[in-house]
N, CA, C and O atoms as CSV, one atom per row, in Angstrom:
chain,resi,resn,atom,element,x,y,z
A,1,UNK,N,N,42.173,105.020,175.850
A,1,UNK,CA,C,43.166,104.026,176.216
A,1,UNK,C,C,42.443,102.793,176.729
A,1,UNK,O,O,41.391,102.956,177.347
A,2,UNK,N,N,42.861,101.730,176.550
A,2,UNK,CA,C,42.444,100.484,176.607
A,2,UNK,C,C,42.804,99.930,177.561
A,2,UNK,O,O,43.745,100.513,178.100
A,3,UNK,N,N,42.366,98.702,178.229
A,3,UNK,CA,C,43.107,98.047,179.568
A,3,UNK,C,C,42.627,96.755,179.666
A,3,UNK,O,O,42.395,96.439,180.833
A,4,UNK,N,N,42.377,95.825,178.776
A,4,UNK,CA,C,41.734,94.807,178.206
A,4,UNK,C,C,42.730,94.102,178.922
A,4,UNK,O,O,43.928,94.118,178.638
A,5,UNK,N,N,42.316,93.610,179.665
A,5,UNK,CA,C,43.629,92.525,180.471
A,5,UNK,C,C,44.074,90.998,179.002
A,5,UNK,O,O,43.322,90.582,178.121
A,6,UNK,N,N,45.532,90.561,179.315
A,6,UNK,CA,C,46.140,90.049,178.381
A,6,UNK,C,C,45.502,88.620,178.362
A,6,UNK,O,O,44.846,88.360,179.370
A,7,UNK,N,N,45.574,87.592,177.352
A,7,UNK,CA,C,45.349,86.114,178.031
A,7,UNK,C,C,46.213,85.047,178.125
A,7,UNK,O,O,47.032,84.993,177.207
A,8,UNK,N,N,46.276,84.174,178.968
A,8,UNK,CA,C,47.102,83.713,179.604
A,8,UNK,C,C,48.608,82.918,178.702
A,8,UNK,O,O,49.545,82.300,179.207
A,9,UNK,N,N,48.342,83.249,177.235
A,9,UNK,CA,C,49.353,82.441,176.241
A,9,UNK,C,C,50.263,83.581,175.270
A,9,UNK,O,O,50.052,84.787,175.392
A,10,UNK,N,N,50.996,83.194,174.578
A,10,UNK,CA,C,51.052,84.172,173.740
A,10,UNK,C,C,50.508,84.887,172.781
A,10,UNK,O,O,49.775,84.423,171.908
A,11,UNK,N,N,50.942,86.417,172.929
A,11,UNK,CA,C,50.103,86.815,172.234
A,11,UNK,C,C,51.487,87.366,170.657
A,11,UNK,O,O,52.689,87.513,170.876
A,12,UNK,N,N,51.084,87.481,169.799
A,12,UNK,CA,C,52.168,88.540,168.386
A,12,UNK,C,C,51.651,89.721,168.579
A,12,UNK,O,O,50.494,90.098,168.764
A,13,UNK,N,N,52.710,90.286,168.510
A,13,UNK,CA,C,52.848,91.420,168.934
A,13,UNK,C,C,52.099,92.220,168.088
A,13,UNK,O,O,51.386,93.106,168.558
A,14,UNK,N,N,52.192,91.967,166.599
A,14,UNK,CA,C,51.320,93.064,166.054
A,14,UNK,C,C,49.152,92.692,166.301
A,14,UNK,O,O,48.258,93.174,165.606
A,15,UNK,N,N,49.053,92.064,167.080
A,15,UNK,CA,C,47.873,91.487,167.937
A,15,UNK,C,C,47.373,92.370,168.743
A,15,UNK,O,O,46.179,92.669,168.776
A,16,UNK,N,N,48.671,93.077,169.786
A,16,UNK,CA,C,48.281,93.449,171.127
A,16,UNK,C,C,47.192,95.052,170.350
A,16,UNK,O,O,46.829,95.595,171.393
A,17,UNK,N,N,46.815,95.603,169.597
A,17,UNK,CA,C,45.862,96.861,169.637
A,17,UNK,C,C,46.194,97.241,168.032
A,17,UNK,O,O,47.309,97.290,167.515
A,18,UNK,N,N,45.057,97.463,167.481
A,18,UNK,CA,C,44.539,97.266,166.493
A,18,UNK,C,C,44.758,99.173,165.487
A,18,UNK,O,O,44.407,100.303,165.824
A,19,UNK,N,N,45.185,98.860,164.752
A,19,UNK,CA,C,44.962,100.788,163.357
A,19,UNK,C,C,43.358,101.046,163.810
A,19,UNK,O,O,42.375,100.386,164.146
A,20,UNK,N,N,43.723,102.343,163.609
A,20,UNK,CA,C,42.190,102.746,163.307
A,20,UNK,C,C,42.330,103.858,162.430
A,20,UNK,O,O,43.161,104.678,162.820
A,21,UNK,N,N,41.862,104.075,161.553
A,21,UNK,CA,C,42.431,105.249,160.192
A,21,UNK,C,C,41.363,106.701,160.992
A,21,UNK,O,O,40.241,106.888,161.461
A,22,UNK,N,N,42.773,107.504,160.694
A,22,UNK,CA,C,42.957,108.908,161.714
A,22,UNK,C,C,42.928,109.236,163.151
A,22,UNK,O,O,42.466,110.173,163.802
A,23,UNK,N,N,43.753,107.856,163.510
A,23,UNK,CA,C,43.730,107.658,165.051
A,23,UNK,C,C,45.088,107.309,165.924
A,23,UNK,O,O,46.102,106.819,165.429
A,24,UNK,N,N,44.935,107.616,167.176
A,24,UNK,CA,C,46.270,106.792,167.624
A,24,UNK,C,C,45.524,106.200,168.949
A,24,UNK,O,O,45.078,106.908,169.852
A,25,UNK,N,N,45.476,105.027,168.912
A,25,UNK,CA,C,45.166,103.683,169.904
A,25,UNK,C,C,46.042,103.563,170.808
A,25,UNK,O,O,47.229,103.572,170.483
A,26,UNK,N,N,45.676,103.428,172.099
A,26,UNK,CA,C,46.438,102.863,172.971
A,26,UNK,C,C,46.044,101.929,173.791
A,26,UNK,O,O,44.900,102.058,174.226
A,27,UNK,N,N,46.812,100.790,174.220
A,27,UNK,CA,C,46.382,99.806,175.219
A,27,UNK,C,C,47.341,99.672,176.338
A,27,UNK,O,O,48.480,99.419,175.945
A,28,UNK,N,N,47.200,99.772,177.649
A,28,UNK,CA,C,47.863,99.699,178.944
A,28,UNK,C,C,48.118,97.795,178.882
A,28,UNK,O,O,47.088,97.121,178.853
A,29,UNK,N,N,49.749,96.915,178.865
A,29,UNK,CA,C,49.263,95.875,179.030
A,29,UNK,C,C,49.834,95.397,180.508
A,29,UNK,O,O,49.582,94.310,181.027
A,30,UNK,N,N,50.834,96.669,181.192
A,30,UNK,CA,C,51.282,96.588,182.449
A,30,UNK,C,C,51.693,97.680,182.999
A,30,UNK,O,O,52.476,98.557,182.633
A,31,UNK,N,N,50.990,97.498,184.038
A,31,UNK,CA,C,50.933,99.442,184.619
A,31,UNK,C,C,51.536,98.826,186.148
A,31,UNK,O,O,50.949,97.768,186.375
A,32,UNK,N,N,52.101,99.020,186.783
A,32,UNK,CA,C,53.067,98.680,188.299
A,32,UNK,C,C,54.089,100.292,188.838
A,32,UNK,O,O,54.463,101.265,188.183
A,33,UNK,N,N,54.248,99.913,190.323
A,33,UNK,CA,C,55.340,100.997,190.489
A,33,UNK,C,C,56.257,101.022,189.977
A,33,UNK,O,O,56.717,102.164,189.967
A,34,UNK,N,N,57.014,100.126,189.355
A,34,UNK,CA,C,58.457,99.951,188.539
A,34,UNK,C,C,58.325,100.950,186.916
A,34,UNK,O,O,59.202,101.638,186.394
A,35,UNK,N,N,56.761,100.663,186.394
A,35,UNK,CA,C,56.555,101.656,185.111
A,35,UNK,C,C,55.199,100.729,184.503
A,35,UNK,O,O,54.331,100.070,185.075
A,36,UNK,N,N,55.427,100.973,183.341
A,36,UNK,CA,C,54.327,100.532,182.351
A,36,UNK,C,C,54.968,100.393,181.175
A,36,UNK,O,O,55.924,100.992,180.683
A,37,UNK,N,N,54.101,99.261,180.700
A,37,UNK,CA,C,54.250,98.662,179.112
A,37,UNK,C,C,52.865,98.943,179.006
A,37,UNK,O,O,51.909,98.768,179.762
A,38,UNK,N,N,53.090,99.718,177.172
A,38,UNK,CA,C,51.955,100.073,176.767
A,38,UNK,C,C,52.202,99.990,175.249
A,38,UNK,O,O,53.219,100.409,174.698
A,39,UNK,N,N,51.017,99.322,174.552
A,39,UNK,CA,C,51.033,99.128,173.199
A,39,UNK,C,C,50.328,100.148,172.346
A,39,UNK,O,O,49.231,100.513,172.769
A,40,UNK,N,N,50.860,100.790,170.965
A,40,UNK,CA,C,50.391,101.993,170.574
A,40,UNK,C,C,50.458,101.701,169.304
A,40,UNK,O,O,51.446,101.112,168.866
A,41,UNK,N,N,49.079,102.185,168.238
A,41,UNK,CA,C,49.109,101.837,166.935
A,41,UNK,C,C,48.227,103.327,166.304
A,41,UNK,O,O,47.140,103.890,166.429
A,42,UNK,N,N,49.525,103.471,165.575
A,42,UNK,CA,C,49.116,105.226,165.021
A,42,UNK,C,C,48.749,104.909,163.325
A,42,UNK,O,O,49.313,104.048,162.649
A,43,UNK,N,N,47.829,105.693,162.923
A,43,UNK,CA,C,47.476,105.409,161.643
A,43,UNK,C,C,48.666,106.592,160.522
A,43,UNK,O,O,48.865,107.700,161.019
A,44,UNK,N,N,49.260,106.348,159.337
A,44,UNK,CA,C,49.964,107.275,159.081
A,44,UNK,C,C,49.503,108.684,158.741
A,44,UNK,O,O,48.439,109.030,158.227
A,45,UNK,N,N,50.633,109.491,159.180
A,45,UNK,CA,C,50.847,110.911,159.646
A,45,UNK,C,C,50.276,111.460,160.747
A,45,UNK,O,O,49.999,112.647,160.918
A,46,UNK,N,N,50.097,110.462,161.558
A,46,UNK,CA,C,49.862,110.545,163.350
A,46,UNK,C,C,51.103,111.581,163.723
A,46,UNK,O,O,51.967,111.954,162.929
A,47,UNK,N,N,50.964,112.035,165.401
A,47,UNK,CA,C,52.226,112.180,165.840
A,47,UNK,C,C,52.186,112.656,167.333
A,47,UNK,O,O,51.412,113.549,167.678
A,48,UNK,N,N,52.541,112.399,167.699
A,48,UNK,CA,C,52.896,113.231,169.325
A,48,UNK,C,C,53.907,114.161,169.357
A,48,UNK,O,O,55.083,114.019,169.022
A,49,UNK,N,N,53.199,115.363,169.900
A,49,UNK,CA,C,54.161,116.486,170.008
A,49,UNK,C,C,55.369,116.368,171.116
A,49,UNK,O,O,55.187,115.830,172.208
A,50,UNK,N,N,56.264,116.772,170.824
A,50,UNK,CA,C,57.321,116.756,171.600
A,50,UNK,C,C,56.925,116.980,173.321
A,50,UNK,O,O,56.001,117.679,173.735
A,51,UNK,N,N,57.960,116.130,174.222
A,51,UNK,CA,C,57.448,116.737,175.261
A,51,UNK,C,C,58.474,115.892,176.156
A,51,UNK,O,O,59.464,115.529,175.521
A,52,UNK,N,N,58.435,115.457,177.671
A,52,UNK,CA,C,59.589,114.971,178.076
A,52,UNK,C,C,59.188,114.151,178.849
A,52,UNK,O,O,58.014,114.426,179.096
A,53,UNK,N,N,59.646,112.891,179.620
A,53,UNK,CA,C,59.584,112.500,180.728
A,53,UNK,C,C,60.658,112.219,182.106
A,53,UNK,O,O,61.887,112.266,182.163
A,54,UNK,N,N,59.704,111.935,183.083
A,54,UNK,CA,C,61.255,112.311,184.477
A,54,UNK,C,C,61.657,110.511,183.794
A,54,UNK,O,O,62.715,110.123,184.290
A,55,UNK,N,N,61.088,109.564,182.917
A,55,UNK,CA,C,62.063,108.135,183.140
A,55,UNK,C,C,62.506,108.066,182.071
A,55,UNK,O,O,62.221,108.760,181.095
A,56,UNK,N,N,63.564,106.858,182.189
A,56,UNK,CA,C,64.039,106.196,180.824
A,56,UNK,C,C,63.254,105.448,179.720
A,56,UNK,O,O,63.261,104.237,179.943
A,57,UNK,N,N,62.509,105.830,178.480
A,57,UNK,CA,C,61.871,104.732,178.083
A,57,UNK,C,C,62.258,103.829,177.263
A,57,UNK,O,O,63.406,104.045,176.875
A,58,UNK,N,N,61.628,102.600,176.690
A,58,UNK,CA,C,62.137,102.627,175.335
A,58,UNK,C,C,61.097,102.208,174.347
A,58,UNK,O,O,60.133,101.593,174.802
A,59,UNK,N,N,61.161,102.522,172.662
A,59,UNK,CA,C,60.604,102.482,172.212
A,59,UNK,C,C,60.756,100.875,171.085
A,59,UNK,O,O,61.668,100.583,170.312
A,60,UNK,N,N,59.964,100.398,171.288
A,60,UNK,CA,C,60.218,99.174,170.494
A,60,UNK,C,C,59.133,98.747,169.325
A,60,UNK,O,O,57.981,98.321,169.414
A,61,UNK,N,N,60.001,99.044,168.164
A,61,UNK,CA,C,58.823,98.941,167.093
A,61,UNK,C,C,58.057,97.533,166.426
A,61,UNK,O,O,58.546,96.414,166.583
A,62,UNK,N,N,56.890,97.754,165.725
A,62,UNK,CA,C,56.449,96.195,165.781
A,62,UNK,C,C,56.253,95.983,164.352
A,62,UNK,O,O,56.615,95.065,163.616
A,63,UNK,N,N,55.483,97.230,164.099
A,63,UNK,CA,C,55.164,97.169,162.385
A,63,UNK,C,C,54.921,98.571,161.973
A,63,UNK,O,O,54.194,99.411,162.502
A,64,UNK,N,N,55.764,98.665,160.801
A,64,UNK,CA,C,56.076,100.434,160.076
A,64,UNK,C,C,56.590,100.748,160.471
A,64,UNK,O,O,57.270,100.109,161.274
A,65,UNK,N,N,56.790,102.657,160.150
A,65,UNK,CA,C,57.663,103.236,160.236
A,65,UNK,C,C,57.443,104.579,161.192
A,65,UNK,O,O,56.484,105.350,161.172
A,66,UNK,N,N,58.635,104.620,162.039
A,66,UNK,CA,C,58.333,106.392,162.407
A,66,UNK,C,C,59.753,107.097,162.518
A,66,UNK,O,O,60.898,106.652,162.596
A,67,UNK,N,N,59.362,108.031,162.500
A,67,UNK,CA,C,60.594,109.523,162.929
A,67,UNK,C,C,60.457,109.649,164.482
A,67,UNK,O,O,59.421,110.115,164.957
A,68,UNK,N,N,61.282,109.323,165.119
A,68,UNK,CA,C,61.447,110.124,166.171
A,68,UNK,C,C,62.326,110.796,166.441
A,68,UNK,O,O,63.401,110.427,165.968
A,69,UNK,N,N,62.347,112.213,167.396
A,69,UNK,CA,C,63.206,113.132,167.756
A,69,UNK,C,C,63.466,113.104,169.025
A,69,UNK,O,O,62.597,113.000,169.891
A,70,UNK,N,N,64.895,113.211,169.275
A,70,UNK,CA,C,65.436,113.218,170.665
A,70,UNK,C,C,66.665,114.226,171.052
A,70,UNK,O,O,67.874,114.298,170.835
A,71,UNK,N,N,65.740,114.902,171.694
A,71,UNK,CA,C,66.424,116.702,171.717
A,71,UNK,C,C,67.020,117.055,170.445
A,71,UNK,O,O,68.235,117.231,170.355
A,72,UNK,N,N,66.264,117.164,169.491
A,72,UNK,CA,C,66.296,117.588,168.103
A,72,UNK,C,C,66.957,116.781,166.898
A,72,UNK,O,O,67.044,117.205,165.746
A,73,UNK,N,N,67.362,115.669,167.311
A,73,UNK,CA,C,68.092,114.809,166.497
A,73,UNK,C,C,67.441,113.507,165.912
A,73,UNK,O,O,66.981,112.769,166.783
A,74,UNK,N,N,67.323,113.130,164.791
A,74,UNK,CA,C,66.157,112.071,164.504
A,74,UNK,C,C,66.155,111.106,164.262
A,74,UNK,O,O,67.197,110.801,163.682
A,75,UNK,N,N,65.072,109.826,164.464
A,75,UNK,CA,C,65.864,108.377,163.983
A,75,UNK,C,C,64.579,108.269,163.092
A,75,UNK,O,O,63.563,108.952,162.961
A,76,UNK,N,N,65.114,106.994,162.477
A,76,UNK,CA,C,63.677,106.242,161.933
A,76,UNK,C,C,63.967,105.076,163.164
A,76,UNK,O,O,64.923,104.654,163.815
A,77,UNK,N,N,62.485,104.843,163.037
A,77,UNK,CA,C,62.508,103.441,163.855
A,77,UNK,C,C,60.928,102.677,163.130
A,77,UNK,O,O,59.761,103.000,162.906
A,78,UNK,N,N,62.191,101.054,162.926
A,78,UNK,CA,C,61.298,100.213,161.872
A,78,UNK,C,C,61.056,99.306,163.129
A,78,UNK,O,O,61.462,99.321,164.291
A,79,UNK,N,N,60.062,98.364,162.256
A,79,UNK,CA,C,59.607,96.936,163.068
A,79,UNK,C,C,60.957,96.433,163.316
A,79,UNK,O,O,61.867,96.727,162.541
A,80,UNK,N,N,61.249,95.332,164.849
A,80,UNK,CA,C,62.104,95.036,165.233
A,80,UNK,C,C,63.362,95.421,165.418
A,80,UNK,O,O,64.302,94.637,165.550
A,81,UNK,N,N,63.492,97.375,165.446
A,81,UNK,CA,C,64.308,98.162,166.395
A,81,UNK,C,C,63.311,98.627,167.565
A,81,UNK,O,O,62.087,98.549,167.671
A,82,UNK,N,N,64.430,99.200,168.500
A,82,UNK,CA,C,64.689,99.362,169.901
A,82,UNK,C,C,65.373,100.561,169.779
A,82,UNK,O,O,66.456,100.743,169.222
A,83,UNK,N,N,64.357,101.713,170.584
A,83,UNK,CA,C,65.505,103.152,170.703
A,83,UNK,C,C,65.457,103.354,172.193
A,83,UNK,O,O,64.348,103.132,172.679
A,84,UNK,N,N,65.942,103.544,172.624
A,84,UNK,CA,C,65.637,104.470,174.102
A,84,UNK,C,C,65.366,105.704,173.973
A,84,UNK,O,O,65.504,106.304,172.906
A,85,UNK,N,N,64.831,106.377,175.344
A,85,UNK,CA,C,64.139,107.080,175.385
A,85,UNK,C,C,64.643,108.107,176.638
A,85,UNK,O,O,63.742,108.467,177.394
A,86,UNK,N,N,66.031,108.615,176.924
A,86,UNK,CA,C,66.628,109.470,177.775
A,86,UNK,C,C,65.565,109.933,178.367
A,86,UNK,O,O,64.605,110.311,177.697
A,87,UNK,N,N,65.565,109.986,179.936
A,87,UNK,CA,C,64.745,110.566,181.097
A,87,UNK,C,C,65.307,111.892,180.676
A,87,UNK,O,O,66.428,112.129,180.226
A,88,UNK,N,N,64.191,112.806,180.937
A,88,UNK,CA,C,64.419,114.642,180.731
A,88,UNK,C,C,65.029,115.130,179.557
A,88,UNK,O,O,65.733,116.137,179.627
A,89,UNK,N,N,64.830,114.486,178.380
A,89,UNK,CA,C,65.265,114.939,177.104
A,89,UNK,C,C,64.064,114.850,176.081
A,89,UNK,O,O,63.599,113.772,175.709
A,90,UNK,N,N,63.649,115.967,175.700
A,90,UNK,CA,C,62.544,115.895,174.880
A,90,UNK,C,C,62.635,115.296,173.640
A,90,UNK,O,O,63.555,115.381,172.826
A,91,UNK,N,N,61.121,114.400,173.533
A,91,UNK,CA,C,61.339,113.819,172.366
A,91,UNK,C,C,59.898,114.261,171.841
A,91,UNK,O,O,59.135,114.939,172.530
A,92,UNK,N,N,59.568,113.763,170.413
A,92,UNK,CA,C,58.138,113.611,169.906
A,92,UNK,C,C,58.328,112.181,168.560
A,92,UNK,O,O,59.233,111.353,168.462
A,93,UNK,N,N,57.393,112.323,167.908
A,93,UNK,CA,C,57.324,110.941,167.210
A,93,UNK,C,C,55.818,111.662,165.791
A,93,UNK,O,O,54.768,112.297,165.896
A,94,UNK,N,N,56.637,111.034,164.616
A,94,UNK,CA,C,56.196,111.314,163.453
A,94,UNK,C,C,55.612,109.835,162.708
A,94,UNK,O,O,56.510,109.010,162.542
A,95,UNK,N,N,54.329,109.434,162.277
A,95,UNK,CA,C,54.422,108.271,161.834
A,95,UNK,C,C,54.519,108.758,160.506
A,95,UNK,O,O,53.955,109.717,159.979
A,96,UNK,N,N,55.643,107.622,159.881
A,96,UNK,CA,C,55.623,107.615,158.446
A,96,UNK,C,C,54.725,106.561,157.241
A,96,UNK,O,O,54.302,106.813,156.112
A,97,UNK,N,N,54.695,105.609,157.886
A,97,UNK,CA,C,53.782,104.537,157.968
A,97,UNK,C,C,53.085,103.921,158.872
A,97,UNK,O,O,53.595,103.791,159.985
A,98,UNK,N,N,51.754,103.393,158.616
A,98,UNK,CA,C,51.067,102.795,160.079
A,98,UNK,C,C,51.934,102.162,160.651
A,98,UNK,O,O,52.622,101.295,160.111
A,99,UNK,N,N,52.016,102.540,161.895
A,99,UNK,CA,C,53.196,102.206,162.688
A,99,UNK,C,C,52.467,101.891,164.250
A,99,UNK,O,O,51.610,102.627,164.742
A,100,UNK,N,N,52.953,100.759,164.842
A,100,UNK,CA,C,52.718,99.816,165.540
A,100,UNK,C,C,53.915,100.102,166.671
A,100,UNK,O,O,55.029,100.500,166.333
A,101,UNK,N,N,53.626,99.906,167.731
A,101,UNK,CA,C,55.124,100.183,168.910
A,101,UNK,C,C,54.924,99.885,170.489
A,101,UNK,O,O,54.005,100.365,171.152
A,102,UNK,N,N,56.003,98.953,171.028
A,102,UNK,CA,C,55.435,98.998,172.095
A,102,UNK,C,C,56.463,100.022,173.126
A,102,UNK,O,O,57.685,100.120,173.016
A,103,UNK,N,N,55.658,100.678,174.059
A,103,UNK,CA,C,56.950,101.917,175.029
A,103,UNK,C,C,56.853,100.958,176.324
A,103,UNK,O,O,55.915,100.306,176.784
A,104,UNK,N,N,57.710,101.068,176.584
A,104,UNK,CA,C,58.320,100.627,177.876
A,104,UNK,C,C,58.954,101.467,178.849
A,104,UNK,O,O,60.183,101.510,178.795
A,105,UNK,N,N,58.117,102.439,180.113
A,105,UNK,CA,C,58.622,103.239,180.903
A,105,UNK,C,C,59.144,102.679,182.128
A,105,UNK,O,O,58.512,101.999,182.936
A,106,UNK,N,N,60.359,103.028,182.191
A,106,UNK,CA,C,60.968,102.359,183.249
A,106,UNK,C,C,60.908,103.153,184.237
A,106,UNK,O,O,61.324,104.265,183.910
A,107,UNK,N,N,60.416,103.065,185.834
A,107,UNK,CA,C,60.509,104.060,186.830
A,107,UNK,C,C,61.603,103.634,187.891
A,107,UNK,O,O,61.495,102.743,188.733
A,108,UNK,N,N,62.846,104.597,187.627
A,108,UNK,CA,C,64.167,103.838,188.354
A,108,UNK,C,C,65.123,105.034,188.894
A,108,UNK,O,O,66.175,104.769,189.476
């Protein structure tokens, strides 16, 4: 995981952390008591196994495609959707294409 502090202008989003083929990248770009924003770039057929958290997150896609599951039920989520992420409901995440995303954990 990465922690490359941001610079002071804008950045595009598909910018913030880079593919790496048979990998999943992560970069921390705000970690606080309230939660963390963190940018994640999975190469395809990545995935995180199911699992849960105590917050609300959400998942906001940047570029490609993934499956995610939320207590067994599934979405796709493309560049420029937004899913949430129910506190204490297990989810996991399938990439279908290199897929780019930023999570947003809210601690509330």
């Amino acid at each position: 995981m990465s922690n490359v502090p941001l610079p002071p202008g804008p950045v595009p989003l598909p910018d913030l952390v880079a593919l790496q083929p048979g990998a999943v990248v992560s970069r921390t770009l705000v970690k606080a008591g309230g939660g963390t924003v963190t940018a994640f770039a999975f190469d395809a057929g990545e995935a995180l196994s199911e699992h849960s958290a105590p917050f609300d997150a959400l998942v906001i896609g940047v570029e490609g495609e993934a499956e995610v599951s939320i207590s067994k039920a599934s979405h796709r989520v493309k560049a420029g959707e937004l899913l949430r992420l129910p506190a204490n409901e297990p989810h996991g995440l399938k990439v279908v294409t290199p897929f780019k995303m930023i999570l947003v954990m809210v601690k509330a």
